[in-house]
N, C-alpha and C positions, 0 to 999 in steps of 0.2 A: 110166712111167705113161702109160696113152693120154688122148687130149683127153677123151672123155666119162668119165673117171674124175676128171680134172681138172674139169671141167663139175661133177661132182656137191660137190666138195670146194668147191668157187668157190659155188654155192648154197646149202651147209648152212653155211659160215661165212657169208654174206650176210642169209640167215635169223636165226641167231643175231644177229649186228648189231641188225636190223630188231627182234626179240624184247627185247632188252636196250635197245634205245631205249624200245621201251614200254610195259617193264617201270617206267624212271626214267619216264617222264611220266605213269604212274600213282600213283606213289609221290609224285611231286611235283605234282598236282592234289590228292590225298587226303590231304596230308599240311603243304598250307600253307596262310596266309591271304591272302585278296588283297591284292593290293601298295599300291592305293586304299583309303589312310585320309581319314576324315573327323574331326572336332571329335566328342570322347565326351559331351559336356554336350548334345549336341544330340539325343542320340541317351537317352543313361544318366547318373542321378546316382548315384552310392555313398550307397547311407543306413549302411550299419555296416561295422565288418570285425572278425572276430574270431578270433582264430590262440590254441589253447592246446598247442603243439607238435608235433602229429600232423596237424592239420587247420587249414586257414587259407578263413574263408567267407567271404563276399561277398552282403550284399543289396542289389540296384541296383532303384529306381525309374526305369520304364521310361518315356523322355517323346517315344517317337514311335509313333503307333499304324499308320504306314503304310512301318515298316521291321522286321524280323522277324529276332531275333539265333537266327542255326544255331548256329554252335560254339563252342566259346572253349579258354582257356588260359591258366595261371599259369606266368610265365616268371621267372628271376632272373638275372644277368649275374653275383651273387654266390655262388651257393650253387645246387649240385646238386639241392641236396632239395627248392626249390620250382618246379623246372620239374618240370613235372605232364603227363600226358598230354593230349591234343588229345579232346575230348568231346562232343556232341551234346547241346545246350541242351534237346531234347527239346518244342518249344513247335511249336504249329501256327497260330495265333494269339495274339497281345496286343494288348493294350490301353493307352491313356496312364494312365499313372500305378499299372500292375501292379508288382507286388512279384513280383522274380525271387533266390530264395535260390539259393547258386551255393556249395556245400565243394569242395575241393579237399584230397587224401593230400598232407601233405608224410613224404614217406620219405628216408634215414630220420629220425627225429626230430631236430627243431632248437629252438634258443631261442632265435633270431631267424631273420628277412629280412628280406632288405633288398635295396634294385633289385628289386623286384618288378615287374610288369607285366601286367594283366591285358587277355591281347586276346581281342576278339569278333568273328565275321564276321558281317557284317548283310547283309538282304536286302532291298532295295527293293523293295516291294510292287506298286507303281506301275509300276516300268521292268523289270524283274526283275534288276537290277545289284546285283554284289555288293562289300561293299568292309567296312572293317578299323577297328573302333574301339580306343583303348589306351587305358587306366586304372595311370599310374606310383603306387605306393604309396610313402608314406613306410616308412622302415626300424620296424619292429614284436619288441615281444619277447613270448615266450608267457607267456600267462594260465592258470589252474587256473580255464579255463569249459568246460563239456561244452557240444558243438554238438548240436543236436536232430537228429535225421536228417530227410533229405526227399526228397520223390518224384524231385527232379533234383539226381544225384550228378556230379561231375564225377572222381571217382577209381574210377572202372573201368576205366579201362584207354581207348584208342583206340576212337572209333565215328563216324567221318566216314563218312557213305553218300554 
C-alpha cells in the first residue's frame, strides 16, 4: 500500500471518528435534561394527577413567571410503561399561577406506578440558564376516569428542538 493510500485510509477513519463523536453530542444535548436541579415547589406545585391505565396526567400550577418550562418527562425506575418520551411543553410564555395540563401514553397498559418522576427543564428568563426540576410521585393505581384531551400532549413521540 503506498503512503497516500495510506494518508487516505488514516483520514476517512479520522473523519468517521470526528462524525460519530458528533453524532453522540447531538443525541446527548437533544436527548437530556440539565444536570442543575433546583427545588420543584419553587418553581411548580402539582394541583391533581390522574392515571386510568393508559394515560397518567399531571396538572401543575405554575408559581414563577420569570422561568419558562421547555420540556418534560415521565420516568419510572419501576416499570417500563411509564417512562414516556421526552416532549416539548410547547409554551412561549407563562404566567404565575397558570394551569399547565401535562397527559402522558403510558404503553403498554398498566394498573399501577410507582417511582414515578416527573422531570421539567426550565428556563431562566432573566439569565437565559437552564436547569431541571423533579416531581417524585407517590405509587398510584388506575381509575375508570376518561382524561379530556388538550392542546399540550406529551405522548407523541420525541420533539426537543
Amino acid at each position: 500500500m503506498t503512503s497516500r493510500a495510506k494518508l487516505a485510509v488514516a483520514v476517512v477513519l479520522a473523519g468517521a471518528v470526528i462524525f460519530g463523536l458528533y453524532i453522540g453530542y447531538l443525541a446527548f444535548a437533544n436527548d437530556s435534561f440539565p444536570s442543575q436541579t433546583r427545588p420543584f415547589g419553587d418553581y411548580a406545585q402539582v394541583t391533581s394527577t390522574v392515571f386510568n391505565g393508559t394515560e397518567f396526567a399531571v396538572t401543575l400550577n405554575w408559581q414563577n413567571s420569570s422561568a419558562l418550562p421547555l420540556y418534560t418527562q415521565l420516568t419510572s425506575s419501576s416499570t417500563d410503561a411509564a417512562n414516556t418520551p421526552v416532549c416539548n411543553v410547547g409554551l412561549t410564555t407563562v404566567s404565575k399561577g397558570q394551569s399547565i395540563f401535562m397527559p402522558f401514553a403510558i404503553t403498554p397498559t398498566s394498573a399501577s406506578v410507582s417511582n414515578a418522576d416527573l422531570s421539567i427543564a426550565v428556563k431562566s428568563l432573566s439569565t437565559g440558564s437552564e436547569f431541571t426540576i423533579v416531581y417524585s410521585f407517590p405509587p398510584v393505581s388506575a381509575s375508570n376516569v376518561v382524561i379530556t384531551p388538550s392542546d399540550i400532549s406529551c405522548s407523541q413521540g420525541p420533539s426537543i428542538e
